[in-house]
PDB file of N, CA, C and O in Angstrom:
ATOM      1  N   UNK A   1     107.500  72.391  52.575  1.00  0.00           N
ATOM      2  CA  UNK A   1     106.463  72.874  53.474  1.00  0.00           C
ATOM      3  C   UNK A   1     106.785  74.317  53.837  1.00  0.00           C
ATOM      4  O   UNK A   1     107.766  74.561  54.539  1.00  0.00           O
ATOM      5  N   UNK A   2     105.987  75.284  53.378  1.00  0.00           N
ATOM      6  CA  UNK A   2     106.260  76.397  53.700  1.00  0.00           C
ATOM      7  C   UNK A   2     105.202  77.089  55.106  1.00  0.00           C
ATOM      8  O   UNK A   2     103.972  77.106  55.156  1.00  0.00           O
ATOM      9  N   UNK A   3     106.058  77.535  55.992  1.00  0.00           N
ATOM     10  CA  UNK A   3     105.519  78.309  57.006  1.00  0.00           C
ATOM     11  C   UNK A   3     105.767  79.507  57.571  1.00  0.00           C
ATOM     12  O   UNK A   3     106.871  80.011  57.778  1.00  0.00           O
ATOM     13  N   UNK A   4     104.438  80.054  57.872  1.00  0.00           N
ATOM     14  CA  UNK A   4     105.296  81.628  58.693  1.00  0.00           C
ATOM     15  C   UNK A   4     104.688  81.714  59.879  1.00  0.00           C
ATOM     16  O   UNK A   4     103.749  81.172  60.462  1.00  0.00           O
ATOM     17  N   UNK A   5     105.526  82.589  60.083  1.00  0.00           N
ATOM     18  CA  UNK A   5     105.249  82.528  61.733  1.00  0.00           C
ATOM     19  C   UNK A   5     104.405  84.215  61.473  1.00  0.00           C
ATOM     20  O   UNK A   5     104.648  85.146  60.706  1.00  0.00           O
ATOM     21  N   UNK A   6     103.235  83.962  62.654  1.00  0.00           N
ATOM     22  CA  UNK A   6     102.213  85.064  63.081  1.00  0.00           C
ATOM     23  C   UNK A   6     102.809  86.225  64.128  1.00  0.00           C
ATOM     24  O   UNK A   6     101.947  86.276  65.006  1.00  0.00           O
ATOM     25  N   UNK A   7     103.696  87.031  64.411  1.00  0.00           N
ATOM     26  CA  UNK A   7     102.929  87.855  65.346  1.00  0.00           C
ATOM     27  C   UNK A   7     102.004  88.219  66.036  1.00  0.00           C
ATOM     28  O   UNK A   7     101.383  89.275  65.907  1.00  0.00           O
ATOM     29  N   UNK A   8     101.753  87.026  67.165  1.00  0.00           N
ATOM     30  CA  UNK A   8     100.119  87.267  68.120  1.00  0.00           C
ATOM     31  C   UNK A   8      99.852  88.615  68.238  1.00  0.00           C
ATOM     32  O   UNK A   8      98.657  88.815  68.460  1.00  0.00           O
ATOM     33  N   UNK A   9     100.613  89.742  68.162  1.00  0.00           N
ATOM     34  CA  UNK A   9     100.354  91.055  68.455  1.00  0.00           C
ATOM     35  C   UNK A   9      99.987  91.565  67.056  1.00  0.00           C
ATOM     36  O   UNK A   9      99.804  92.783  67.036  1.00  0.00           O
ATOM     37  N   UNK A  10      99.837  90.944  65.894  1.00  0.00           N
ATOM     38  CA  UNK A  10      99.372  91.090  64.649  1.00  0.00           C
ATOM     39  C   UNK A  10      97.453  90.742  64.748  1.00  0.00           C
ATOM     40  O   UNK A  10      96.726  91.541  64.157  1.00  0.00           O
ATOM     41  N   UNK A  11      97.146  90.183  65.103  1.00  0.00           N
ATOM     42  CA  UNK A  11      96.172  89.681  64.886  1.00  0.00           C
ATOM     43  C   UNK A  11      95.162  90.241  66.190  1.00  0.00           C
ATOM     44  O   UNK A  11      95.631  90.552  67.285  1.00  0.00           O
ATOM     45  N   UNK A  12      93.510  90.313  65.809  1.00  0.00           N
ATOM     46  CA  UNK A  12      93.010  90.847  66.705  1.00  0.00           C
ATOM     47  C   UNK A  12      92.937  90.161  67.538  1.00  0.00           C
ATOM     48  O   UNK A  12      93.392  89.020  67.627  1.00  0.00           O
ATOM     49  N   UNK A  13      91.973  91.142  68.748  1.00  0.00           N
ATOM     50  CA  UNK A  13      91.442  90.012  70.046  1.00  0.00           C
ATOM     51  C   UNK A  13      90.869  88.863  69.724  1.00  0.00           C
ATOM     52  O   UNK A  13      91.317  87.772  70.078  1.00  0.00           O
ATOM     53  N   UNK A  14      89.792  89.033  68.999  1.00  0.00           N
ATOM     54  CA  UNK A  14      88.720  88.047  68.723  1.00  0.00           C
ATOM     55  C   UNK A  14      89.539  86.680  67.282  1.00  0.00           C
ATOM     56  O   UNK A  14      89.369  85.472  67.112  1.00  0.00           O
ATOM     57  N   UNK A  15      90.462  87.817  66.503  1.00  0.00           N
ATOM     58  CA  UNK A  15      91.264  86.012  65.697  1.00  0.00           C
ATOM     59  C   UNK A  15      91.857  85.392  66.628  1.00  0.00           C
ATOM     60  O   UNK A  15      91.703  84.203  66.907  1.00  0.00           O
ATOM     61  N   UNK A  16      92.931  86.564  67.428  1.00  0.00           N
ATOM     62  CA  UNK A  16      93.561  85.391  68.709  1.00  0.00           C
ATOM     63  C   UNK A  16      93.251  84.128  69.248  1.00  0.00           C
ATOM     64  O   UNK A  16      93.587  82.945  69.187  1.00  0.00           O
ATOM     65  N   UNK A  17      92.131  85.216  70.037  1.00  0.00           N
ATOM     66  CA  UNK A  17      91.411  83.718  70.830  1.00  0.00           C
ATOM     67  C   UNK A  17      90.747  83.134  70.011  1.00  0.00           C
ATOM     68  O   UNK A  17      89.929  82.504  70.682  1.00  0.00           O
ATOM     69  N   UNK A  18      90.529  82.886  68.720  1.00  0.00           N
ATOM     70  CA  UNK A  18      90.147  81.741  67.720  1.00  0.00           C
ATOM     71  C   UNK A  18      90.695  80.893  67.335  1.00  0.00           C
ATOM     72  O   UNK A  18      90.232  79.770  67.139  1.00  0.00           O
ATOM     73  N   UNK A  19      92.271  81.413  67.068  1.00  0.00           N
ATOM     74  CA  UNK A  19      93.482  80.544  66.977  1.00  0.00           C
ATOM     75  C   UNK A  19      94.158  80.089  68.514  1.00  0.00           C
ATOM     76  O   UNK A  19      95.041  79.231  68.525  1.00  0.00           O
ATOM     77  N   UNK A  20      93.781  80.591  69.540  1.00  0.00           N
ATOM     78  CA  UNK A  20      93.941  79.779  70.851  1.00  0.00           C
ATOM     79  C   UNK A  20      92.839  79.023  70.905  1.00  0.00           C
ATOM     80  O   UNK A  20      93.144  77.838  71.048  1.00  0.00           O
ATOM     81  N   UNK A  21      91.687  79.209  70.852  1.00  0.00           N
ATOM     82  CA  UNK A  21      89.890  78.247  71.452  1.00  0.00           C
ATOM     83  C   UNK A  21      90.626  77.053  70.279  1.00  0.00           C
ATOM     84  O   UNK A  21      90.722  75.970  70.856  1.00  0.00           O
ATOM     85  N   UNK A  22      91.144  76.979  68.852  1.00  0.00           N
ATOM     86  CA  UNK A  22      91.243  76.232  68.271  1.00  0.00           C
ATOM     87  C   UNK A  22      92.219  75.157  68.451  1.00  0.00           C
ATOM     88  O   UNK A  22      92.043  74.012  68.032  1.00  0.00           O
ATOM     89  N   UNK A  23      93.332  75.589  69.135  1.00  0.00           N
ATOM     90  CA  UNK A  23      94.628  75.137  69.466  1.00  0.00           C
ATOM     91  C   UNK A  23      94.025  74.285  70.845  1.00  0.00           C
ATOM     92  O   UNK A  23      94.404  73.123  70.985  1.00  0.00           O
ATOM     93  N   UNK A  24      93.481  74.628  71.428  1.00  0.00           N
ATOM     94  CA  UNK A  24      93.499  73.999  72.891  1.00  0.00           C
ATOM     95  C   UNK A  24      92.483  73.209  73.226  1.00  0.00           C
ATOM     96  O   UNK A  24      92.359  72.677  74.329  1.00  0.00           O
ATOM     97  N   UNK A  25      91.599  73.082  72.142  1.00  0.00           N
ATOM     98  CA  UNK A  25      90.573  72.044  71.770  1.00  0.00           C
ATOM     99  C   UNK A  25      90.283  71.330  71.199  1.00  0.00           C
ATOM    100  O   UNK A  25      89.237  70.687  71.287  1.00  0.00           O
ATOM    101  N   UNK A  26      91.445  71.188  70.151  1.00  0.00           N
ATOM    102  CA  UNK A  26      92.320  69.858  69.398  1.00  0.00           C
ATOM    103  C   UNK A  26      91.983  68.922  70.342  1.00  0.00           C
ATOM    104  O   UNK A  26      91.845  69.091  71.554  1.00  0.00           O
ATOM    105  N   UNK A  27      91.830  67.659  69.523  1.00  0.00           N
ATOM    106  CA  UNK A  27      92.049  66.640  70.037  1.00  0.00           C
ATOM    107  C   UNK A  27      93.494  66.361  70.648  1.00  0.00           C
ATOM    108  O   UNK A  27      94.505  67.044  70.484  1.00  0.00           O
ATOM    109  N   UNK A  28      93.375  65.411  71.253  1.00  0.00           N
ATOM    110  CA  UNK A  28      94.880  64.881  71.405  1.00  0.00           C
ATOM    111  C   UNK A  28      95.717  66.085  72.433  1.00  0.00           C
ATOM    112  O   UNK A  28      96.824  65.812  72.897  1.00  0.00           O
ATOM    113  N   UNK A  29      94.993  67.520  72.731  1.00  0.00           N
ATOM    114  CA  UNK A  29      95.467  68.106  73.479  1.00  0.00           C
ATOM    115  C   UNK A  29      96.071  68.092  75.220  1.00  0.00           C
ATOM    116  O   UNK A  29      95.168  68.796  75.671  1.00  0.00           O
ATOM    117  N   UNK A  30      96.559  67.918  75.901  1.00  0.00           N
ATOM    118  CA  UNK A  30      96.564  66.802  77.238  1.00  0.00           C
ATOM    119  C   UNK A  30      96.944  67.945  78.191  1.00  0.00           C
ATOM    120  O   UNK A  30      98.022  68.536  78.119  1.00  0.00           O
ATOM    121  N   UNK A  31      96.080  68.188  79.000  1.00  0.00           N
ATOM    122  CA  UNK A  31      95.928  69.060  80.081  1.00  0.00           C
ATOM    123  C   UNK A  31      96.025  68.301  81.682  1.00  0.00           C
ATOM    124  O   UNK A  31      95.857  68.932  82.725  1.00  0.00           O
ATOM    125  N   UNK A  32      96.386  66.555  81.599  1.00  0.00           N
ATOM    126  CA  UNK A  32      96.440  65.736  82.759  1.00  0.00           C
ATOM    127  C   UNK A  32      95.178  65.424  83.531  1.00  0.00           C
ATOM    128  O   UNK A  32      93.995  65.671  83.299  1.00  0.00           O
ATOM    129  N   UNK A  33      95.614  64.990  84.227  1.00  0.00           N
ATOM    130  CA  UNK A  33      93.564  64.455  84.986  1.00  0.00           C
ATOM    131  C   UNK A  33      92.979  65.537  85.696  1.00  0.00           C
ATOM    132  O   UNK A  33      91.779  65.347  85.893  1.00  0.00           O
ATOM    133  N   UNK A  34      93.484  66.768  86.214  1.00  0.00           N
ATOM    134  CA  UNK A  34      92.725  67.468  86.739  1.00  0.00           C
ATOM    135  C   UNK A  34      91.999  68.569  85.745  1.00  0.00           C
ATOM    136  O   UNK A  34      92.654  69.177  84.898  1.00  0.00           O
ATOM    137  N   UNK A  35      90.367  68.795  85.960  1.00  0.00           N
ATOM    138  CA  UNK A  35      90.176  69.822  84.591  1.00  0.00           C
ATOM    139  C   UNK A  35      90.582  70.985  84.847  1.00  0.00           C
ATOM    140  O   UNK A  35      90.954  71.275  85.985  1.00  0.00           O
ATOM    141  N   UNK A  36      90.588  72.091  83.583  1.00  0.00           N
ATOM    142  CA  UNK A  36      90.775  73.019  83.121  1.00  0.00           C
ATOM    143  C   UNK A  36      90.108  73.483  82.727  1.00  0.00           C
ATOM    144  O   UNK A  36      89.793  72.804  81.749  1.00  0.00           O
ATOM    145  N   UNK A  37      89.282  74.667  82.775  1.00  0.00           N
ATOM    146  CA  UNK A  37      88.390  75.456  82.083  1.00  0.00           C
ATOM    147  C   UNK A  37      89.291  76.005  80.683  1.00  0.00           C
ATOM    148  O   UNK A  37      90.480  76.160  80.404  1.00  0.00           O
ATOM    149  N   UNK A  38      87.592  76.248  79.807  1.00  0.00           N
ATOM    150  CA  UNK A  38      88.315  76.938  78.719  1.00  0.00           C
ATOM    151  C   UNK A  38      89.271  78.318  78.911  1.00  0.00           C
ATOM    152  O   UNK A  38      90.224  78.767  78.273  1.00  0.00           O
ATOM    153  N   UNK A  39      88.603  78.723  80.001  1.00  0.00           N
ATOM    154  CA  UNK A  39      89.119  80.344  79.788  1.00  0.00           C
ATOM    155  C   UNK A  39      90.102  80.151  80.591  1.00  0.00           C
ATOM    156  O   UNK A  39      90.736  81.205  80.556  1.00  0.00           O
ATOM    157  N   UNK A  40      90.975  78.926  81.795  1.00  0.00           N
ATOM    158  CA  UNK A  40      92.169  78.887  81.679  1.00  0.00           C
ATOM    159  C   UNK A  40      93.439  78.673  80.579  1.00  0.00           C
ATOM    160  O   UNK A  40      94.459  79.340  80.408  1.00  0.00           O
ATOM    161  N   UNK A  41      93.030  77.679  80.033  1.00  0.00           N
ATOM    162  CA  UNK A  41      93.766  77.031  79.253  1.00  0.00           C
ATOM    163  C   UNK A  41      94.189  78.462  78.250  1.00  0.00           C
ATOM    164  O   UNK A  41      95.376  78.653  77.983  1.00  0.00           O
ATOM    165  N   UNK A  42      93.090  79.434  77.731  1.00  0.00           N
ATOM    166  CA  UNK A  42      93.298  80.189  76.808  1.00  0.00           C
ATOM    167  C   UNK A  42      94.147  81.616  77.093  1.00  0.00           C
ATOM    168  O   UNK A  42      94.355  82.498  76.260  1.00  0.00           O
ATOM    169  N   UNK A  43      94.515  81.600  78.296  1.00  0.00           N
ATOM    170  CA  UNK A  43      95.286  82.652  79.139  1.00  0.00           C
ATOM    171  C   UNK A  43      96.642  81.931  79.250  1.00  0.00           C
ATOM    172  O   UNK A  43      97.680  82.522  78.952  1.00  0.00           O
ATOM    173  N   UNK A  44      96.637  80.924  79.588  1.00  0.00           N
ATOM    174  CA  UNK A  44      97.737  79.851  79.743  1.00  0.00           C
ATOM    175  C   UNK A  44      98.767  80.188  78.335  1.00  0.00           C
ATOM    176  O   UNK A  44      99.968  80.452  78.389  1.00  0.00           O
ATOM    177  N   UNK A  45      97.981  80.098  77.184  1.00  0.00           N
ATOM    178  CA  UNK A  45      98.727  80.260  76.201  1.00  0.00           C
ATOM    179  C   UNK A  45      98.367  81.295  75.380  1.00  0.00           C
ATOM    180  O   UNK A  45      98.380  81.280  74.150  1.00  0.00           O
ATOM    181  N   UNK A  46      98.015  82.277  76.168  1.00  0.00           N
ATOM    182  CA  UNK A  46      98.470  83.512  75.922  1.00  0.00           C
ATOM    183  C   UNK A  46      99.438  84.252  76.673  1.00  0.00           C
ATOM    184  O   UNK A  46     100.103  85.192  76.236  1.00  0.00           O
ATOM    185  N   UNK A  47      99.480  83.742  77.909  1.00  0.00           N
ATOM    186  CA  UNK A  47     100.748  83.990  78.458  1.00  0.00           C
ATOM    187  C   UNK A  47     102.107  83.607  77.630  1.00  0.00           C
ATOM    188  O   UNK A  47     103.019  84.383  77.345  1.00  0.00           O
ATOM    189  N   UNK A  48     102.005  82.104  77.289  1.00  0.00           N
ATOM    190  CA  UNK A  48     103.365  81.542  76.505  1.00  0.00           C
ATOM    191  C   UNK A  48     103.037  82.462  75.380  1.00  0.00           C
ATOM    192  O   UNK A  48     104.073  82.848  74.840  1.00  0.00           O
ATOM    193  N   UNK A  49     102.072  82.895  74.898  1.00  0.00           N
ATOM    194  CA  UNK A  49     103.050  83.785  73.880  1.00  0.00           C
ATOM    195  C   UNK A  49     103.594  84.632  73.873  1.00  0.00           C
ATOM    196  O   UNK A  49     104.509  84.892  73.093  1.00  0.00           O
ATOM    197  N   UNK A  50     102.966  85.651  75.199  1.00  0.00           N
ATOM    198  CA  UNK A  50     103.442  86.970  75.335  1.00  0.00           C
ATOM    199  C   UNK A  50     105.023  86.962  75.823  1.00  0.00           C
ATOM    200  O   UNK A  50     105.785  87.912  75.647  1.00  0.00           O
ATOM    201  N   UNK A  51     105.427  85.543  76.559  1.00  0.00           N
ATOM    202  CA  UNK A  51     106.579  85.291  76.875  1.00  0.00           C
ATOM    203  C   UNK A  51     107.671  84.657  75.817  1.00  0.00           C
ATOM    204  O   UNK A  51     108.834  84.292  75.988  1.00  0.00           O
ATOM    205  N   UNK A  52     106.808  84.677  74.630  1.00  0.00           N
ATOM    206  CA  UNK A  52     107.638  84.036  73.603  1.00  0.00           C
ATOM    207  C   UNK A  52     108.347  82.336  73.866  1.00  0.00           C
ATOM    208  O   UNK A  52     109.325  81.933  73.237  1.00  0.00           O
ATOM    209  N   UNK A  53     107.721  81.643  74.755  1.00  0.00           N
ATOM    210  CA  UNK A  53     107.840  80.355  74.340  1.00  0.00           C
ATOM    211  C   UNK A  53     107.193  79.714  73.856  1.00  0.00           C
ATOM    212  O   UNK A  53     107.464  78.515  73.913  1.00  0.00           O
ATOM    213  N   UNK A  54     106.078  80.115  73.170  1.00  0.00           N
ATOM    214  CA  UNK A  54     105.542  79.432  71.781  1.00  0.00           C
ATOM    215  C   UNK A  54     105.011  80.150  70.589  1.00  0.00           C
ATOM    216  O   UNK A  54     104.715  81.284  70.965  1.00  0.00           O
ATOM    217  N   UNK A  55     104.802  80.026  69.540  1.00  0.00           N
ATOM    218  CA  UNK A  55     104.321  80.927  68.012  1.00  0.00           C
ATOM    219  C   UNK A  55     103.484  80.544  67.569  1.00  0.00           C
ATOM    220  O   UNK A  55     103.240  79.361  67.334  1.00  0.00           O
ATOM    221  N   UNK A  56     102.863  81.445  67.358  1.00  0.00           N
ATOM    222  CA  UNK A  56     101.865  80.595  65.599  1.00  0.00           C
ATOM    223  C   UNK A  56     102.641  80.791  64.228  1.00  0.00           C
ATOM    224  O   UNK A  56     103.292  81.649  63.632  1.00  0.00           O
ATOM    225  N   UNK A  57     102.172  79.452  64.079  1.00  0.00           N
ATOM    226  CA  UNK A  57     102.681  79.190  62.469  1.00  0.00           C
ATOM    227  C   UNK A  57     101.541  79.074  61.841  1.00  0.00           C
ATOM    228  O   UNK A  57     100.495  78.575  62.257  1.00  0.00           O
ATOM    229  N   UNK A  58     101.848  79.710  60.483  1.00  0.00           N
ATOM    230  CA  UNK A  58     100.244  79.482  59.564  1.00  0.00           C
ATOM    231  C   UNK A  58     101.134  78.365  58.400  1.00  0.00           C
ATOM    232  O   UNK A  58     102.215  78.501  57.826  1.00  0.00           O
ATOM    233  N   UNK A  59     100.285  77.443  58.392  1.00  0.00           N
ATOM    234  CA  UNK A  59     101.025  76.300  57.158  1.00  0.00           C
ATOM    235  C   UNK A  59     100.469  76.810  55.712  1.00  0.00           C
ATOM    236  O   UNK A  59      99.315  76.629  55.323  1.00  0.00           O
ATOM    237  N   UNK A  60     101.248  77.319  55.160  1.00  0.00           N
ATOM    238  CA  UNK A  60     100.358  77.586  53.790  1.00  0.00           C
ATOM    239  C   UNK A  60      99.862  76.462  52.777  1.00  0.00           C
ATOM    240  O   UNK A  60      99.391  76.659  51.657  1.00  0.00           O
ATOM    241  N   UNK A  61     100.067  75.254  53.405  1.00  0.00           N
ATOM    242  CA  UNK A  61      99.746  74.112  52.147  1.00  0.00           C
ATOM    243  C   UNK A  61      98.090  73.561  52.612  1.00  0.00           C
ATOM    244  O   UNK A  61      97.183  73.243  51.842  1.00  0.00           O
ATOM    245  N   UNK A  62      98.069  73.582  54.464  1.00  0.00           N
ATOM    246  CA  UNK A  62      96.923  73.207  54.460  1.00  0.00           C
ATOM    247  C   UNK A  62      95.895  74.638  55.288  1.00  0.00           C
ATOM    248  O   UNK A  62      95.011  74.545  56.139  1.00  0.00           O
ATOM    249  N   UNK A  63      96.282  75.464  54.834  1.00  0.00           N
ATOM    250  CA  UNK A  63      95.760  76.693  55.268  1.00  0.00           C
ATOM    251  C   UNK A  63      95.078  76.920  56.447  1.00  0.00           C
ATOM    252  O   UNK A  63      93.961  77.425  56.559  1.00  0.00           O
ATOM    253  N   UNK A  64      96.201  76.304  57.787  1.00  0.00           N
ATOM    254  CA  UNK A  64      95.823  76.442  58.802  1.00  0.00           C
ATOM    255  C   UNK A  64      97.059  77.404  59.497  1.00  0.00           C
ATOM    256  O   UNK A  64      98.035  77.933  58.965  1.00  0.00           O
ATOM    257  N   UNK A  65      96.563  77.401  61.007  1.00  0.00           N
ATOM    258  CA  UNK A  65      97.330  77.551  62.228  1.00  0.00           C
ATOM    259  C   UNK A  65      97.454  76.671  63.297  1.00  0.00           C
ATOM    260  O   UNK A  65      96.746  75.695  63.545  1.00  0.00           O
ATOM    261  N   UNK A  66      98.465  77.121  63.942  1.00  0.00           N
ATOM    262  CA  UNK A  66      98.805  76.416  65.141  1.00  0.00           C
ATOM    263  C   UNK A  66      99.856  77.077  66.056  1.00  0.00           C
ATOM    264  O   UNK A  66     100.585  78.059  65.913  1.00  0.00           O
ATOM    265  N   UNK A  67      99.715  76.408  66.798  1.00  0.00           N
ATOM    266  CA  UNK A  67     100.911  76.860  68.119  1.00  0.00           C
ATOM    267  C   UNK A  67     101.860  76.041  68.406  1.00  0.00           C
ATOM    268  O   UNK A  67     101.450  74.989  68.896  1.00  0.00           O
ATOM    269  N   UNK A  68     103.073  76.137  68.274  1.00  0.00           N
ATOM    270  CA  UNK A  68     104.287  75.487  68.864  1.00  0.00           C
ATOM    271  C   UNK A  68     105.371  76.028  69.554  1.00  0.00           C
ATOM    272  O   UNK A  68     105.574  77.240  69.635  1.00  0.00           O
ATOM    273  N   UNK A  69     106.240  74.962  70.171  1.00  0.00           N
ATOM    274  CA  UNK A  69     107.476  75.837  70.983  1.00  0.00           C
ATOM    275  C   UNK A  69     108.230  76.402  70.011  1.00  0.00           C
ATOM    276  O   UNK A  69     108.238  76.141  68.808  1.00  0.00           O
ATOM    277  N   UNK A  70     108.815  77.132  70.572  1.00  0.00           N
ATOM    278  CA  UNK A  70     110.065  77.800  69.669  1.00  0.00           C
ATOM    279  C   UNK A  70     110.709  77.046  69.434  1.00  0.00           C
ATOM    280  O   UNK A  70     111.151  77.298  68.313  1.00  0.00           O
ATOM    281  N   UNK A  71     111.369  75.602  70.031  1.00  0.00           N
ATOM    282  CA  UNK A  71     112.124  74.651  70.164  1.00  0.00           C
ATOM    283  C   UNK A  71     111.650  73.688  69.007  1.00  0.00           C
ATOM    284  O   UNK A  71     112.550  73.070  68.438  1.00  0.00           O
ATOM    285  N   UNK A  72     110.543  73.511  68.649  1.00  0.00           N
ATOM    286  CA  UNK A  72     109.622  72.337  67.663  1.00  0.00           C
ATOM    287  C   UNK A  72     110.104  73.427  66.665  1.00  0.00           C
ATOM    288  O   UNK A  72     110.765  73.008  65.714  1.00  0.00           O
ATOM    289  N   UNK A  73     109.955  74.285  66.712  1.00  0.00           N
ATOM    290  CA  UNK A  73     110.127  75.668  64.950  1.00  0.00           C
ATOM    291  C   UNK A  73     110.705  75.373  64.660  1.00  0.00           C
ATOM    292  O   UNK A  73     110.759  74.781  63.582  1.00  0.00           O
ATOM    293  N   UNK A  74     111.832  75.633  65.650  1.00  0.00           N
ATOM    294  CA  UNK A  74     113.414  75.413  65.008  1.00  0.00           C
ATOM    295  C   UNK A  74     113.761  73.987  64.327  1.00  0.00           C
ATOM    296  O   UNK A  74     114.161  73.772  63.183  1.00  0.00           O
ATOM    297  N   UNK A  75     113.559  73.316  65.098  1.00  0.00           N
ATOM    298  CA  UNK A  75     113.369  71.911  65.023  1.00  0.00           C
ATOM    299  C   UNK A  75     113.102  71.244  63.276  1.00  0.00           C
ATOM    300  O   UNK A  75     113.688  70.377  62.626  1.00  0.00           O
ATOM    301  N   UNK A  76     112.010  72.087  63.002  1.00  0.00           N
ATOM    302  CA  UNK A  76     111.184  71.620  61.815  1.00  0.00           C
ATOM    303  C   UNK A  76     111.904  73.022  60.821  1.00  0.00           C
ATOM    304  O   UNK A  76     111.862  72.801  59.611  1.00  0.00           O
ATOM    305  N   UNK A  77     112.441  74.187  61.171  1.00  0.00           N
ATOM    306  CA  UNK A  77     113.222  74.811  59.923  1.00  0.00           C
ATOM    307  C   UNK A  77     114.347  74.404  59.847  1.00  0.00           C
ATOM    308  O   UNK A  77     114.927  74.843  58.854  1.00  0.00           O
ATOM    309  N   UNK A  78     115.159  73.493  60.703  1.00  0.00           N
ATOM    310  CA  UNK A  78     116.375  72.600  60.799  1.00  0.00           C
ATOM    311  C   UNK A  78     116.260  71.727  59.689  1.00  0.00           C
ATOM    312  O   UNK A  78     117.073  71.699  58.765  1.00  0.00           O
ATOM    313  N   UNK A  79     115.216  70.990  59.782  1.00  0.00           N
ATOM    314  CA  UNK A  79     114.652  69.628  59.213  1.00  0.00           C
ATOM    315  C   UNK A  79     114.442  69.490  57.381  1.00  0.00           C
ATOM    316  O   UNK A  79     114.584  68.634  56.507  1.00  0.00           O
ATOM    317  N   UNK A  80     113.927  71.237  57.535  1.00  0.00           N
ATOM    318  CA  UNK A  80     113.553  71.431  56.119  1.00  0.00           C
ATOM    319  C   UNK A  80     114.782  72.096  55.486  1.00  0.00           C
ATOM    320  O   UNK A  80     114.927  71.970  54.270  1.00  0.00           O
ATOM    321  N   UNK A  81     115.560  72.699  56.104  1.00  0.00           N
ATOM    322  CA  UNK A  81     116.769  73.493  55.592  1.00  0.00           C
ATOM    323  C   UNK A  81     117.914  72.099  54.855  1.00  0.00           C
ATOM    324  O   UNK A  81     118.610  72.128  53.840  1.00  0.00           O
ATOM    325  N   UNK A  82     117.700  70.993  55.875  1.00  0.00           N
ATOM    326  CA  UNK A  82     118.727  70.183  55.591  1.00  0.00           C
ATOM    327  C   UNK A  82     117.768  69.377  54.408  1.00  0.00           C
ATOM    328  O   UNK A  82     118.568  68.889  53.609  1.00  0.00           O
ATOM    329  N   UNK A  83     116.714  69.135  54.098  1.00  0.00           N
ATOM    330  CA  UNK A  83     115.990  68.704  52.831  1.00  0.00           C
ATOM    331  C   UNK A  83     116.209  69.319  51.512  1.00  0.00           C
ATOM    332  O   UNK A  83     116.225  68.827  50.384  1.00  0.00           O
ATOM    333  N   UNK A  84     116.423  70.873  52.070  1.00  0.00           N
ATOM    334  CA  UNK A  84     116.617  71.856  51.072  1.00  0.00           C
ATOM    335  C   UNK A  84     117.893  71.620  50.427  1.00  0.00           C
ATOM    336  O   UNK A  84     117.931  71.588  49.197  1.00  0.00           O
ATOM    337  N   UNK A  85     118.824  71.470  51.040  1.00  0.00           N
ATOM    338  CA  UNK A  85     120.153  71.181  50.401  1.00  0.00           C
ATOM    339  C   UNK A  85     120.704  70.147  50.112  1.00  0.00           C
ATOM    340  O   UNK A  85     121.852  70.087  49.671  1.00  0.00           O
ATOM    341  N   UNK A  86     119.846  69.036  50.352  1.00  0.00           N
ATOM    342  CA  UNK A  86     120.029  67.564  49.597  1.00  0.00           C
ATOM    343  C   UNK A  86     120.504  67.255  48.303  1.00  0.00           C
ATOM    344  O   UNK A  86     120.562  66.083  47.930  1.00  0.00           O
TER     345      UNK A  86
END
């Protein structure tokens, strides 16, 4: 599985918040019982990026994006490094 990671400061205003509106409107996304507007949620994690606790990764197999912790990255180039040397 090959992935790279995005530089949010690579990409414009308008891909940004396409790859955030997309990320945070996933299903399965869980914001708890009280709502959230869109245009919180999309500041929310634009903050985590500007703070660098989360990235976009573009998956090149299913030619998407997404957002994860730095902690899940690692996690999953751990995962694949030790596959790699099997």
């Amino acid at each position: 599985m090959q992935q790279l990671t995005i530089a949010w400061q690579d990409l414009s205003d308008d891909a940004l918040r396409g790859v955030i509106e997309d990320y945070v409107t996933r299903e399965g996304t869980d914001y708890g019982d009280q709502p959230v507007s869109l245009a919180r949620k999309v500041a929310q994690v634009r903050a985590q990026l500007q703070s660098g606790h989360v990235v976009i990764v573009f998956d090149g197999e299913s030619a998407t994006c997404s957002i994860v912790s730095r902690e899940q990255l690692r996690a999953a180039q751990d995962l694949q490094n030790t596959i790699d040397t099997e």
